[in-house]
TIKOLRO-342052 format. One record per residue: residue in one letter; z, y, x negated of N, C-alpha, C in turn. Coordinates in steps of 0.001 Angstrom, whole numbers, padded with zeros to 6 digits, always signed. Layout:
<sedrens>
AZYXZYXZYX...
</sedrens>
This chain:
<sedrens>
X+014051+020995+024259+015049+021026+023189+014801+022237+022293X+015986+022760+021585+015845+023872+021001+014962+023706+019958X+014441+024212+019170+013721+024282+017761+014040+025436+016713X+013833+025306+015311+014220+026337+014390+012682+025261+013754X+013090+026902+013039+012203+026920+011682+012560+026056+010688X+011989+025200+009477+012448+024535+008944+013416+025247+007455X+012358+026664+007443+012353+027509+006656+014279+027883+007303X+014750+027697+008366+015935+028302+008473+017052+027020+008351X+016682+026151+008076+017425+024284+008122+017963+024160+006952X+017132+024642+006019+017067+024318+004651+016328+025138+003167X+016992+024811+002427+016462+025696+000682+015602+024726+000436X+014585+025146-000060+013409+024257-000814+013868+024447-002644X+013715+023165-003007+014249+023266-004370+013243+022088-005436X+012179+022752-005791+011095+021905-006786+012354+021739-007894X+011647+020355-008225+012011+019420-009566+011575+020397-011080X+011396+019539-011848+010855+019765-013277+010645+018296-014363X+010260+018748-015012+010401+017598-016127+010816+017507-017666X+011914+017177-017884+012843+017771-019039+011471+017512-020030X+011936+017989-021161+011389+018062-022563+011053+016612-022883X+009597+016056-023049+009057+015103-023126+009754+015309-025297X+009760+016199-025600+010188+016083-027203+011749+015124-027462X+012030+015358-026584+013676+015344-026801+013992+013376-026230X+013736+012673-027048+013657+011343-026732+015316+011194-026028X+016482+012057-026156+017530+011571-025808+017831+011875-024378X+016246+013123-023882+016470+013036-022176+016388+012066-021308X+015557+011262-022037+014559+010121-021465+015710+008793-021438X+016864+008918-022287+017533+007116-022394+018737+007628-021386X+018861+007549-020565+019936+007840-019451+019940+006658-018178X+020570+006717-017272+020511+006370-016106+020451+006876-014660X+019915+008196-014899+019735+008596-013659+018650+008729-013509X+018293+008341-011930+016541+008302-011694+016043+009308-011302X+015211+009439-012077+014193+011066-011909+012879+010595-011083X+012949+010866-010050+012070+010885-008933+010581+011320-009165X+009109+010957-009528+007939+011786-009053+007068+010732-007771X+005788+011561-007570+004979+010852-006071+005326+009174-006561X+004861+008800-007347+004641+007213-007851+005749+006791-007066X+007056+006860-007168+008148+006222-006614+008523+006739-005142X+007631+007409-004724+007871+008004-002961+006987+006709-002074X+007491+005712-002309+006380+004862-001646+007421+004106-000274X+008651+004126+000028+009679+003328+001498+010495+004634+001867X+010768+004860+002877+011327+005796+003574+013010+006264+002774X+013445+005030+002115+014740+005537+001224+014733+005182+000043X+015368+005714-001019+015144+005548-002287+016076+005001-002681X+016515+003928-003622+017923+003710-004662+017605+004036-006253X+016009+003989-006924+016228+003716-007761+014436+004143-008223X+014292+004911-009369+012680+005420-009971+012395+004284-010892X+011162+004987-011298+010675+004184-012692+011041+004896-013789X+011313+005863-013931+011759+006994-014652+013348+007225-015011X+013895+007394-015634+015771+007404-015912+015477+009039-017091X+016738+009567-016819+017326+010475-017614+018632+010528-018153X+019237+011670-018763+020241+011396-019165+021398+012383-018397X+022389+012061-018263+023178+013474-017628+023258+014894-018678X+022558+014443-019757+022783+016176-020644+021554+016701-020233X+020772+016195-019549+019685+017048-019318+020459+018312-018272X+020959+018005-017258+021280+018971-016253+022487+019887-016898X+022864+020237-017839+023576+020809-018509+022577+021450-019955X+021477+021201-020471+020975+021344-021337+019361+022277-020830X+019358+021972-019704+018037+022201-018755+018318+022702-017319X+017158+023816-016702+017682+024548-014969+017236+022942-013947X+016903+022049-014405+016993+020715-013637+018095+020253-012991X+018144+019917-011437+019191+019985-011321+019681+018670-010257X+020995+017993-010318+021145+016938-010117+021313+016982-008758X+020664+016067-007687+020153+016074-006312+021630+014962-005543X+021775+015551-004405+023393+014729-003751+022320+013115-003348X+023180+012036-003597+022505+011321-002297+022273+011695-000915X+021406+010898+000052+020957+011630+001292+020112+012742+001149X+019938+013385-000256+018713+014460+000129+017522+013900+000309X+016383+015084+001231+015621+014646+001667+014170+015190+000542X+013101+014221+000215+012203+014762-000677+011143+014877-000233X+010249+015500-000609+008437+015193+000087+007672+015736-000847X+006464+015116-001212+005453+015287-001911+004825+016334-001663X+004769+017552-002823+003819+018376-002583+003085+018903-002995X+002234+017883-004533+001245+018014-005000+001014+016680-005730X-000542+016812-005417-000964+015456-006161-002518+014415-004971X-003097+014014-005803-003912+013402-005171-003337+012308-003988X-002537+011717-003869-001525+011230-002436-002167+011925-001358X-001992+013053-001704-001614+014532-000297-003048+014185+000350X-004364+013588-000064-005410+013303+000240-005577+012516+001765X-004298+011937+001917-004718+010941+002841-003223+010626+003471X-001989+010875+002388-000322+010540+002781-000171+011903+002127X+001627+011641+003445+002457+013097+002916+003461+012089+002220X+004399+011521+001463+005371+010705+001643+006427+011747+001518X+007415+011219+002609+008789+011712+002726+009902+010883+002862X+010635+010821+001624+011817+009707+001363+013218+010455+001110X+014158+009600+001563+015597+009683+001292+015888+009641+000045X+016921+010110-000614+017404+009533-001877+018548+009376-001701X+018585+007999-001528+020221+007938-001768+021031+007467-002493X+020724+007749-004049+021550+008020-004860+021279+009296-005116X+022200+009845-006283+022486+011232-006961+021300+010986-008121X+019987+012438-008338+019132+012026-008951+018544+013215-009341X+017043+013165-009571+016467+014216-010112+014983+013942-009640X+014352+014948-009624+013075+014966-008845+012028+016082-009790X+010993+015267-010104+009533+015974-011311+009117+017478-009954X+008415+018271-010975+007783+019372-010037+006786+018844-008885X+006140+017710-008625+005357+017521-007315+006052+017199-006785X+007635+017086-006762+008036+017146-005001+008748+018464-005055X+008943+018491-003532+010330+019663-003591+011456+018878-002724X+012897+019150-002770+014083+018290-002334+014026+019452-001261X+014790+019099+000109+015570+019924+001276+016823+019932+001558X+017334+020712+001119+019172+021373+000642+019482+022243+002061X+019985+021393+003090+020315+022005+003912+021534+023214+003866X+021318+024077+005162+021849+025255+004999+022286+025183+006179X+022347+024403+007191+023259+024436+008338+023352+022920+008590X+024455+022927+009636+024667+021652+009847+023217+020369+010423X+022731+019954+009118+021575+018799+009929+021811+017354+009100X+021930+016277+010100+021865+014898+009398+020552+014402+009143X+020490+014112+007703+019261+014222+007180+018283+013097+006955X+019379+011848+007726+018452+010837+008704+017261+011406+009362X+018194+012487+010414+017121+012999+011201+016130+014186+010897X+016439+014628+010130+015418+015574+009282+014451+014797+008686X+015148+014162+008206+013358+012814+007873+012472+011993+009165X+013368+011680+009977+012786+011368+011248+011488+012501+011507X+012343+013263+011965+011334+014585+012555+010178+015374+011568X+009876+015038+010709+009226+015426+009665+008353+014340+009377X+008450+013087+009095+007463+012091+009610+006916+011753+010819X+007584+012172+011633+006904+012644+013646+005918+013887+013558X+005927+014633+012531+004887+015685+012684+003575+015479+011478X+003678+014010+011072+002517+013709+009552+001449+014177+010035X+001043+013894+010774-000810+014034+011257-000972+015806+011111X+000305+016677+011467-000187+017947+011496+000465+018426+010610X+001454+017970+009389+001430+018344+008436+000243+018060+006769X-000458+016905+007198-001621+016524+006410-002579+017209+006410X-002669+017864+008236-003752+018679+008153-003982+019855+007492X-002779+020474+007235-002299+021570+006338-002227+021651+004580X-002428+020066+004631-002504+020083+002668-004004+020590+002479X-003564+021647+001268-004865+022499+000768-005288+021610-000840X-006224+022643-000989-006998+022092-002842-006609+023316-003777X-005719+022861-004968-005659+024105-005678-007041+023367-006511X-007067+024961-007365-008236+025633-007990-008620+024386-008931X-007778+023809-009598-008297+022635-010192-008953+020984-009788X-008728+021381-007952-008860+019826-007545-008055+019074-007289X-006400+019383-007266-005435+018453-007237-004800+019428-005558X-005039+017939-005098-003848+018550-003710-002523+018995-003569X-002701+020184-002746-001262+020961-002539-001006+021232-001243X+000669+021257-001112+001272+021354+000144+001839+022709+000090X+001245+024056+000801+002309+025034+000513+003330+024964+001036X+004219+025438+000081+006477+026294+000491+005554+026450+002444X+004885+027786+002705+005189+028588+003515+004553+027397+004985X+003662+026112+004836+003597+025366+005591+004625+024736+006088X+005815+024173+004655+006743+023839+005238+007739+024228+005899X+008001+025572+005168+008638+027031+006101+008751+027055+007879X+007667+027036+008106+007153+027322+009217+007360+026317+010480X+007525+024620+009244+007564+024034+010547+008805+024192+011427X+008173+023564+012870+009384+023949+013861+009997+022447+013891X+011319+022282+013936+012057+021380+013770+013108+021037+015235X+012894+019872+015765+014146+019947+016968+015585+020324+016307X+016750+020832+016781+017936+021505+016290+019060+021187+017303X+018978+020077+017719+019951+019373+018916+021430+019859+018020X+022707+019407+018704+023975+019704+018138+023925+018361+016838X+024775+018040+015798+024719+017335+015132+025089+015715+015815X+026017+015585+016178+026240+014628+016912+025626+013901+017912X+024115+014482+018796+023068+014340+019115+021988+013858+017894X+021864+014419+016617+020791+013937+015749+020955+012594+015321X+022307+012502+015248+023135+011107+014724+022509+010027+015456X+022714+010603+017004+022517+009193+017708+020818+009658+017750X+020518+010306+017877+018891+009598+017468+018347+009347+016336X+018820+009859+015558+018558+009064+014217+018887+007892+013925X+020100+007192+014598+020566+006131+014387+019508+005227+015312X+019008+005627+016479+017968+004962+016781+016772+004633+016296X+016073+005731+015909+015043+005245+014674+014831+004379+013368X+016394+004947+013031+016436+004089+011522+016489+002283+012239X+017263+002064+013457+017135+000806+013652+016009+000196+014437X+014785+000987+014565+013418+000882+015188+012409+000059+013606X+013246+001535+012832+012356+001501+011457+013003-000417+010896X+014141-000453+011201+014975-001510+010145+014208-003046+010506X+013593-002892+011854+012851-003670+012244+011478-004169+012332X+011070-002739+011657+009607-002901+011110+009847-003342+009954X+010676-003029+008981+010926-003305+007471+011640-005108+007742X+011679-005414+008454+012118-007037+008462+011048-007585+008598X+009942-007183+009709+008637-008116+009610+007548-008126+008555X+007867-006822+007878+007250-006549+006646+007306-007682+005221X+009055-007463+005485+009598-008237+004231+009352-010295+004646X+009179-010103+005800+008986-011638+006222+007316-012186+005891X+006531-010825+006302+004972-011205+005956+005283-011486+004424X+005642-010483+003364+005339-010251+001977+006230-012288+001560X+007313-012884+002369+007776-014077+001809+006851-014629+002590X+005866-014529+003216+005184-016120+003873+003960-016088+003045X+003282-014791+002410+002265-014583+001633+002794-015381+000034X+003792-015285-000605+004480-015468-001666+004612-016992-001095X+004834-017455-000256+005133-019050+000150+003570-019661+000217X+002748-019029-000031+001363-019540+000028+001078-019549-001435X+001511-018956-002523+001081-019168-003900+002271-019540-004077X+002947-020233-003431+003927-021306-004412+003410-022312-003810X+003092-022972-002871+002287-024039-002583+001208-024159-003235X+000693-023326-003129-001023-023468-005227-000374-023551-005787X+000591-023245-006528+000941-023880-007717+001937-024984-008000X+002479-025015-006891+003283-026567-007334+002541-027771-006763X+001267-027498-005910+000127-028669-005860-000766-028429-006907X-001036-027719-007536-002185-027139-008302-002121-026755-010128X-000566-026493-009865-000501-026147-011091-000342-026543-012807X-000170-027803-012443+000393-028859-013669-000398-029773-013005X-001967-030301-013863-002407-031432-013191-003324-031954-014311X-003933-033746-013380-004953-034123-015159-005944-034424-014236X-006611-032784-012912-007442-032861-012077-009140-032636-013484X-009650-033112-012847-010903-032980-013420-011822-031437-013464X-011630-030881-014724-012383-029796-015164-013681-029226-015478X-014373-028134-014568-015572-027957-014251-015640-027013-014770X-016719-026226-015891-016790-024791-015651-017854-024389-014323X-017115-023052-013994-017848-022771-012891-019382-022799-012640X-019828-022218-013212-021463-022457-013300-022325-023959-012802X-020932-024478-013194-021606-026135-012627-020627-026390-011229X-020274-025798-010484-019792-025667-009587-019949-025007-008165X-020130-023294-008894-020793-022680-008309-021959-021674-008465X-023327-021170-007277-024518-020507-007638-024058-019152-006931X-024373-018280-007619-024271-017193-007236-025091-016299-006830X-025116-015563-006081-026512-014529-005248-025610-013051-004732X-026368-012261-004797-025664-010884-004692-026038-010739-003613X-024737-009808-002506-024937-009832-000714-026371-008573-001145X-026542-007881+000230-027578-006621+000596-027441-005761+001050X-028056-004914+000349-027719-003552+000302-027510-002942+002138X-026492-002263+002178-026584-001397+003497-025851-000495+003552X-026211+000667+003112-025287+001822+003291-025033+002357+004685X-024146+002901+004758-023096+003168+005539-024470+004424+006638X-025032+004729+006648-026018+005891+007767-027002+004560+008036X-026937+003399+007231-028082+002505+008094-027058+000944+009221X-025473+001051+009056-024778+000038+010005-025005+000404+011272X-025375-000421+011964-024924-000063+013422-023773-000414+013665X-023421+000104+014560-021665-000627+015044-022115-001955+015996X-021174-002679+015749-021390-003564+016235-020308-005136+015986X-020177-006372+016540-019079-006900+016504-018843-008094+014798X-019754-007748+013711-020002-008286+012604-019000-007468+011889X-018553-007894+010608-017987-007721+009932-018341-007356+008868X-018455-006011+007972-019503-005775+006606-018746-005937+005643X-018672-006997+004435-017915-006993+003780-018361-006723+002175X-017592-005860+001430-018033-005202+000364-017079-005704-000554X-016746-005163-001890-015970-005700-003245-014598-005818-002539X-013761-005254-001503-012254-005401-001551-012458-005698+000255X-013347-006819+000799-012839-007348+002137-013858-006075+003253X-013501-006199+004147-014228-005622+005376-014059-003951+005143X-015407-003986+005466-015730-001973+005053-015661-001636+006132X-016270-002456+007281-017430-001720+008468-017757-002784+009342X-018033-002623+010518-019017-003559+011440-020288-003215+011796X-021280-004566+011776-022344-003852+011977-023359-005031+012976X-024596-004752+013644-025144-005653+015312-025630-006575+014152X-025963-006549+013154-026614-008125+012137-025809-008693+011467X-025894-009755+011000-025047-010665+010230-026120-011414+009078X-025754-011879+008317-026216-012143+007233-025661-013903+007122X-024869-014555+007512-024082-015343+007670-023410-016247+008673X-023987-017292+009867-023451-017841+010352-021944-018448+009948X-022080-019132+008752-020375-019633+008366-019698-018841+007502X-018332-019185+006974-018001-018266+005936-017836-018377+004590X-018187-017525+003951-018527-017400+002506-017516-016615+001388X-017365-017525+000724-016258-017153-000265-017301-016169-001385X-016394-014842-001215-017637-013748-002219-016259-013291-003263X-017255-013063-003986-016111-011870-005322-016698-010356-005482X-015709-009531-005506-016057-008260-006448-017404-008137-007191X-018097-007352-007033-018957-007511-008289-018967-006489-009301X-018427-004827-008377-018736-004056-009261-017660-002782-008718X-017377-001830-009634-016476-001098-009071-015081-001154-009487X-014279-000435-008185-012184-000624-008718-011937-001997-008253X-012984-003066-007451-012685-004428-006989-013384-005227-007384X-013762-004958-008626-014302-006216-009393-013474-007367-009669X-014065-008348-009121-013347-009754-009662-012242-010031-008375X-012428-008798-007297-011455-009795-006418-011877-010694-005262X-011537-011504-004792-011908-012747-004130-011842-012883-002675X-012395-013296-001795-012445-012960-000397-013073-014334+000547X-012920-014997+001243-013685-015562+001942-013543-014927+003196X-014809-014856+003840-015588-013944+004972-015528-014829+006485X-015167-014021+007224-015292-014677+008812-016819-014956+009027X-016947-016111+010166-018120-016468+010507-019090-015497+011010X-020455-015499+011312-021107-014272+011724-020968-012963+010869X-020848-012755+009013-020047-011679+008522-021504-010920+007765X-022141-009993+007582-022709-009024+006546-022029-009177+004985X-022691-009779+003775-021915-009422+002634-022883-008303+001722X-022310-006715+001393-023019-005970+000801-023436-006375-000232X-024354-005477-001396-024143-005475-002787-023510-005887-003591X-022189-004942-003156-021287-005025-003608-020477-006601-004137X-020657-007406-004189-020222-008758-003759-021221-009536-004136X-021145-010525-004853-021386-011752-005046-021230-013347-004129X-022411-014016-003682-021904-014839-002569-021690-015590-003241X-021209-016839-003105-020916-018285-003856-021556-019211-002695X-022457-020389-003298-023025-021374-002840-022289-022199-003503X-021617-023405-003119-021003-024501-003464-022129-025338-003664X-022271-026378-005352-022754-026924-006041-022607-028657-005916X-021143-028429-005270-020523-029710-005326-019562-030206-003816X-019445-031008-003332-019447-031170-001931-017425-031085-002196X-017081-031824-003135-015789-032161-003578-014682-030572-003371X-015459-029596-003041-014856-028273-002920-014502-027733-001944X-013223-027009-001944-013657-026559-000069-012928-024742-000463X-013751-023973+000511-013454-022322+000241-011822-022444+000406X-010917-022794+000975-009505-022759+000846-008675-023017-000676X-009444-023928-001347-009174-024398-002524-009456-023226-003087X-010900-023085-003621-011533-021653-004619-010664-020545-004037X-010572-019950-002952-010410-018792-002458-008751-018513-003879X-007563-019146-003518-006417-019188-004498-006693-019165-005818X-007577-020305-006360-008208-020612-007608-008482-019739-008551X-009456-019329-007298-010185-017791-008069-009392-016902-008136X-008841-016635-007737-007696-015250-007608-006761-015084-008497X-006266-016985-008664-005374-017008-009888-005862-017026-011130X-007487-017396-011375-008215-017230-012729-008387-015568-013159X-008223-014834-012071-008293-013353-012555-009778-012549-013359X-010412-013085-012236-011951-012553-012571-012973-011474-013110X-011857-010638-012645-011222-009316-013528-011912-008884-014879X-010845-009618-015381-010889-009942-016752-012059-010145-017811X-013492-010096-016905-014605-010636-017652-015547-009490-017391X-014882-008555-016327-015791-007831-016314-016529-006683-017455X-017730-005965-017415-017484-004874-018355-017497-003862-018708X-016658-003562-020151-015897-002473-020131-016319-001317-020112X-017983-001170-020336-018801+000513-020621-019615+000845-019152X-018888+001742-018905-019418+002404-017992-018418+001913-016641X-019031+001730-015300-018412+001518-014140-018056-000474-014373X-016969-001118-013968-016520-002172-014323-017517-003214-013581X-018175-004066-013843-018979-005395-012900-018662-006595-013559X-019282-007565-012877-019181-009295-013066-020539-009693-012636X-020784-010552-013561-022132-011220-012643-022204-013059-013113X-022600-013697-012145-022628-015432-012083-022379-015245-014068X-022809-014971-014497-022937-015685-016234-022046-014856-016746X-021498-013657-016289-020109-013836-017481-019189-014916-016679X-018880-014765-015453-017895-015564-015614-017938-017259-014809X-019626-017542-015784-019718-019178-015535-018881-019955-016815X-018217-019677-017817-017665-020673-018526-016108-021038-018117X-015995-019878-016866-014789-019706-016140-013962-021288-016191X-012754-021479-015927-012572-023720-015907-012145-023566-014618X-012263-024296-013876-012176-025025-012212-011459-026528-012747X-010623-026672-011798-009870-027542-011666-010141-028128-010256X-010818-029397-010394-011117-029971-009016-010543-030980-008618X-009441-030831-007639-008173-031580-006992-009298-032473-006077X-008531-033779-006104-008933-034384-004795-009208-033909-003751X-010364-034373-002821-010557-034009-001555-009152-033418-000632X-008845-034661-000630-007681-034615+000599-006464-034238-000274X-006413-033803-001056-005083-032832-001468-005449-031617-001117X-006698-030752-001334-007371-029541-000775-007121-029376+000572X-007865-030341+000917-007441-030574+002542-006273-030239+003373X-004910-031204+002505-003155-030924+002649-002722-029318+002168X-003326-029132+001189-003416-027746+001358-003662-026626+002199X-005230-026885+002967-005390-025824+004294-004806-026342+005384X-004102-027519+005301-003619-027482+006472-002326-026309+006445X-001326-026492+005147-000402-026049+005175-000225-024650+005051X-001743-024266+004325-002135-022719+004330-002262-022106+006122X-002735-023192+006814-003148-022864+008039-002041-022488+008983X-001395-023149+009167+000198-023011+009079+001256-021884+008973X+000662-021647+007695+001546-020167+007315+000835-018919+007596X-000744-019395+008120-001105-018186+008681-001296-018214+010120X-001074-018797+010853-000515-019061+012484+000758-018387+012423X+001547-018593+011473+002664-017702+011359+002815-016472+011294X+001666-015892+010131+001544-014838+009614+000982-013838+010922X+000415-014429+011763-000337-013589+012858+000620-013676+014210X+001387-014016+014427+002872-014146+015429+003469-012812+014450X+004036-013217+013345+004513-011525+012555+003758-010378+013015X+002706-010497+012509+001775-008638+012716+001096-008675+013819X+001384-009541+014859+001856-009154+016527+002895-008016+016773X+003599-008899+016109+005120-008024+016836+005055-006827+015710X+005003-007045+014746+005081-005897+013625+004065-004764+014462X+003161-004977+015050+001864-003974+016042+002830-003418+016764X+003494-004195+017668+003881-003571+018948+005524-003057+018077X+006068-003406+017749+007217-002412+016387+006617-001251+016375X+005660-001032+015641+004826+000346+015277+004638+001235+016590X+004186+000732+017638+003725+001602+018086+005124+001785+019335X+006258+001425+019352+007565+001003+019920+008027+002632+019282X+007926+002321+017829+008023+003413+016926+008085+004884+017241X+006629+004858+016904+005625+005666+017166+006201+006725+018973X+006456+005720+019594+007114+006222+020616+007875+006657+021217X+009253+006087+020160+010438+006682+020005+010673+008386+019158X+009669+008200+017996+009276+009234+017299+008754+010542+018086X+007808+010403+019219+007039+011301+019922+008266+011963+020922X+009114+010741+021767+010157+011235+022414+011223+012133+021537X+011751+011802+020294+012601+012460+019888+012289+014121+019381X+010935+014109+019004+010341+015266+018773+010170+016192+020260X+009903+015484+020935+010320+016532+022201+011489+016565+023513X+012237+015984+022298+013376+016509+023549+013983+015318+024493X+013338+014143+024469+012910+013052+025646+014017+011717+025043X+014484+011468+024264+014982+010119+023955+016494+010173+023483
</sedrens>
C-alpha cells in the first residue's frame, strides 16, 4: 500500500492557554482539551470549559469536531502516547498538538494508523532540558502513514472502530459487575445494629519481607507489595491467603487479599485474624470502604502502621451473612473472568486487525 509522510497529510497546530487573569475566559462552554482528559480514543467533553471570546480575543483557536489530537509533552509520554478524537468543536492547552488535514484523509483512520505505530512512536519521545517528556513536530513529520483512496480508509476504519466498539463493551460490562459488587456491601452491610469492634481487637498486624527486586527469582509465586502483585518469585512466604494493606508509599492504606502460595513485601502489612467470626471476603470490602488512607502520615513519604489505624470500627456481620456474601461475590467474579477472556482475545483480534491495516493486508 502506498504511504506518505504524515508531515504531507496534515498541519500540526499546538494549543495554548488563555489568560489565567481574565476570570471571564474560564466561564464558557467550550472544552479546552489538555493530557488529563486524553484518556478513551474519542472525546465529547474536558474538565476544563472556556468562553467563545477567547478565540476572538486570543491566537487560540477553535478545533472542528473529528480532529485528531496527541500528546506531546508531559510526564504521560513516559510510558503512553494518547491519541484521541474530538468530537466536538473545542480547544486544546500547548501539550498537545491537533492534525488539520491537508488532503483528503478520514480521520477515523488517521487515528487508527497512528495508534498501530505506538510502540515506535514511544520509542521516539525524548527529555527536554527540564525533565518533562517531549514528542518532537519533526518525529511526527516523518511518520509514514498508509494513503489508500478515501473510500478505502472508510471501510477500514469502519472496521476498527467496530473491533474497538467491542472492546469498549466488555470494558464497560467489567467496570458494572465491579460497581455490582459494592452495591451488594452496602445494601448487606451498610445500615446495620451488627456488633462493633475496633480493629486492634480484631486484627494483629506484622509487616511482609523485605526482597528487592536483583534478589526475586522468577518463579510461579506471586510478590505482593503496597498496590497487589509486583513480581514472581521460586519462595513463598504463605501457604493460604492473606488479606494485607498498603503500608507505605502512593498505596498506603490500600487493601488486597493475596493468592495462595503468595510472597508479601515490606511494603505491606499482613493481617492475622483475632477472631474466628471473620472471613477475608468480608474485611477485604470493609477495609477499602473505611479508607485507610486517611490515617496515614503526613511528613515525609505517606505510611500506616497496626496502631494508627487500630481504633479503626469493624462491623461484624453474622457468620453466614459474610458467607451469602462470598458466595455472591464469587459469582460475579466467575463472571468477571468469562469478560477478560474474551476482552484478551478482543485485544489481540485488535491488535491484528491494526497490524493488517498498517500494511496493506485487511
Amino acid at each position: 500500500m502506498k504511504t506518505v509522510a504524515l508531515g504531507e497529510l496534515v498541519d500540526f497546530y499546538s494549543g495554548g492557554t488563555p489568560p489565567k487573569s481574565n476570570a471571564k475566559f474560564w466561564q464558557g462552554n467550550v472544552p479546552w482539551f489538555s493530557a488529563k482528559d486524553m484518556k478513551k480514543p474519542r472525546l465529547t467533553d474536558s474538565a476544563d470549559h472556556i468562553a467563545e471570546e477567547v478565540f476572538s480575543s486570543t491566537p487560540l483557536r477553535k478545533l472542528p469536531p473529528g480532529t485528531v489530537a496527541i500528546v506531546v509533552r508531559g510526564m504521560i509520554l513516559a510510558h503512553t502516547v494518547p491519541i484521541s478524537i474530538l468530537d466536538v468543536a473545542a480547544a486544546i492547552n500547548q501539550d498537545l498538538k491537533a492534525l488539520l488535514p491537508k488532503r483528503a484523509v478520514d480521520t477515523s483512520f488517521l487515528a487508527a494508523m497512528l495508534r498501530a505505530q505506538h510502540g515506535m512512536i514511544l520509542s521516539q519521545v525524548g527529555t527536554a532540558a527540564h525533565g518533562t517528556k517531549k514528542l518532537e513536530s519533526r518525529v511526527l513529520e516523518n511518520l509514514r502513514i498508509p494513503f489508500p483512496p478515501l473510500a478505502e480508509q472508510r471501510r477500514i476504519a469502519a472496521i476498527l472502530d467496530h473491533a474497538e466498539s467491542l472492546r469498549t463493551i466488555r470494558r464497560q460490562v467489567l467496570l458494572q459487575l465491579e460497581m455490582l459488587e459494592q452495591s451488594i456491601f452496602h445494601d448487606m452491610f451498610g445500615v446495620s445494629d451488627f456488633e462493633i469492634v475496633r480493629l486492634k481487637d480484631a486484627v494483629k498486624w506484622s509487616s511482609g519481607k523485605f526482597l528487592p527486586a536483583k534478589n526475586q527469582v522468577r518463579g510461579p509465586h506471586p510478590v505482593y507489595g503496597g498496590n497487589g502483585i509486583n513480581g514472581y518469585h521460586a519462595e513463598f512466604m504463605f501457604h493460604e491467603p492473606k488479606l494485607i494493606v498498603g503500608r507505605v508509599g502512593a498505596y498506603c492504606g490500600a487493601v488486597h487479599v493475596t493468592e495462595p502460595f503468595s510472597w508479601v513485601t515490606d511494603n505491606a502489612l499482613v493481617a492475622t485474624l483475632l477472631r474466628d467470626d471473620l472471613t477475608l471476603e468480608y474485611l477485604l470490602p470493609a477495609l477499602t470502604t473505611a479508607n485507610l488512607n486517611r490515617y496515614a502520615g503526613v511528613s515525609g513519604q505517606p505510611s500506616i502502621s497496626g496502631g494508627k489505624i487500630g481504633d479503626v470500627q469493624l462491623a461484624v456481620p453474622p457468620v453466614a451473612l459474610q458467607e451469602e456474601f462470598a458466595d455472591r461475590i464469587s459469582a460475579i467474579k466467575r463472571q468477571s473472568m468469562l469478560v477478560e477472556t474474551a476482552l484478551t482475545a478482543d485485544d489481540e483480534l485488535f491488535a491484528s486487525l491494526q497490524t493488517r491495516a498498517l500494511c496493506g493486508e485487511l
